[in-house]
C-alpha positions as CSV (number, residue, x, y, z in Angstrom):
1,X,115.0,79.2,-136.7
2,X,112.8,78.6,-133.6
3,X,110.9,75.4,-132.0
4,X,108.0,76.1,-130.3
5,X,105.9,73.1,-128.4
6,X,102.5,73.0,-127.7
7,X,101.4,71.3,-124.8
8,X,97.9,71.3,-125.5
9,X,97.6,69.8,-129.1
10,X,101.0,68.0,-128.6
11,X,102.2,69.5,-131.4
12,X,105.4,71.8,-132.3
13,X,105.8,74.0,-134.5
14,X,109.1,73.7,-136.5
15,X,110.3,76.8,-138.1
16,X,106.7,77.9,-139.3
17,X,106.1,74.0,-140.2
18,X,103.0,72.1,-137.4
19,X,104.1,68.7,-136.7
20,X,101.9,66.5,-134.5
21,X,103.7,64.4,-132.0
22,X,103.5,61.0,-130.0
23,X,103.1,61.2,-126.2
24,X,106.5,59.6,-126.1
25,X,108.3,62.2,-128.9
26,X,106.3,65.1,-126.9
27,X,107.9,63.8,-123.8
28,X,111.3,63.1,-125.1
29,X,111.7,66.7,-126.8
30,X,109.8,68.4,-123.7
31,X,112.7,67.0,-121.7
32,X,115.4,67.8,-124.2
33,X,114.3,71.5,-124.1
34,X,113.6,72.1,-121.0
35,X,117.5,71.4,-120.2
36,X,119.1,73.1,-123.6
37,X,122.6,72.2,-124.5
38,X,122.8,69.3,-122.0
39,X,123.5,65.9,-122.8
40,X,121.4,62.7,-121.5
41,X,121.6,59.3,-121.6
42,X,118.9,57.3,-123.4
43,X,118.5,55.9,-119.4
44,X,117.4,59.4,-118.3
45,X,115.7,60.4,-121.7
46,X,113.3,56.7,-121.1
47,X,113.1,57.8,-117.3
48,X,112.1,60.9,-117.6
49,X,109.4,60.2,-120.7
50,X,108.1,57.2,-119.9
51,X,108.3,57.7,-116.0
52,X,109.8,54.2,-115.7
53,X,113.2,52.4,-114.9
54,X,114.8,51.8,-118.4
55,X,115.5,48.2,-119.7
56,X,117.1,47.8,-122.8
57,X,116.0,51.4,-123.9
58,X,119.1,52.5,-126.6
59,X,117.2,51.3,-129.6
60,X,113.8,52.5,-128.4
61,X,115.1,56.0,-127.9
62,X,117.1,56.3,-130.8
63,X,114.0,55.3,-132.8
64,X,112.1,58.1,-131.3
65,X,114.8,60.9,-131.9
66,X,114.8,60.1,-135.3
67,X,110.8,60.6,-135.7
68,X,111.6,63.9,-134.1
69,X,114.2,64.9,-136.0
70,X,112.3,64.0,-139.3
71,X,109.9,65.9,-137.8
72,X,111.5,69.4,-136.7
73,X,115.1,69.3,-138.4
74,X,114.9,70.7,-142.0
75,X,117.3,67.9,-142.9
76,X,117.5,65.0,-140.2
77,X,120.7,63.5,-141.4
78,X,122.6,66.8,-140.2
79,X,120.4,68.0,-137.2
80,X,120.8,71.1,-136.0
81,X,118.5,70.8,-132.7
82,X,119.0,67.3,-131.8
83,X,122.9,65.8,-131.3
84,X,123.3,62.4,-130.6
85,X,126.8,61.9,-128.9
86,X,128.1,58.2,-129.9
87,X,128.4,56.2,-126.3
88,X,127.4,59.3,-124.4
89,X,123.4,60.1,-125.5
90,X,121.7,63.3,-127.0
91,X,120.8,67.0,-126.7
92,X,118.7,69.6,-127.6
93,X,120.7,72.5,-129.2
94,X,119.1,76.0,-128.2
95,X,119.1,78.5,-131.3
């Protein structure tokens, strides 16, 4: 099992499976992977993707995990790359 991103299409390719991405998913999961098996806050996560100071951002970046995840987790209800940590926030899980 292997995610690989594209920077130029904004794309990543999920376990032999091409999935187009939003700048804002492209961001997110860049971010994720780039720090594997470290947990952010949806503070940092909006931060770092949308290179602003988060307001209210919770419900915003739990939307956009779960576009990811139905987009690179063969089944999103039981993720295997992306956690999400109840109170705490999420992170990418390096296989």
């Amino acid at each position: 099992m292997s995610i690989r991103l594209d920077d130029k299409t904004m794309s990543v390719n999920a376990n032999g499976r091409l999935e187009h991405l939003t700048p804002h998913e492209y961001g997110i999961l860049a971010y994720l992977m780039s720090h594997p098996n470290r947990t952010f806050t949806a503070e940092e996560i909006y931060r770092n993707a949308w290179k602003e100071e988060p307001f209210e951002c919770k419900p915003i970046i739990s939307v956009h995990i779960r576009h990811i995840r139905e987009k690179i987790e063969a089944n999103p209800s039981q993720p295997l790359y992306l956690d999400s940590f109840w109170g705490k926030g999420y992170r990418y899980n390096e296989h």
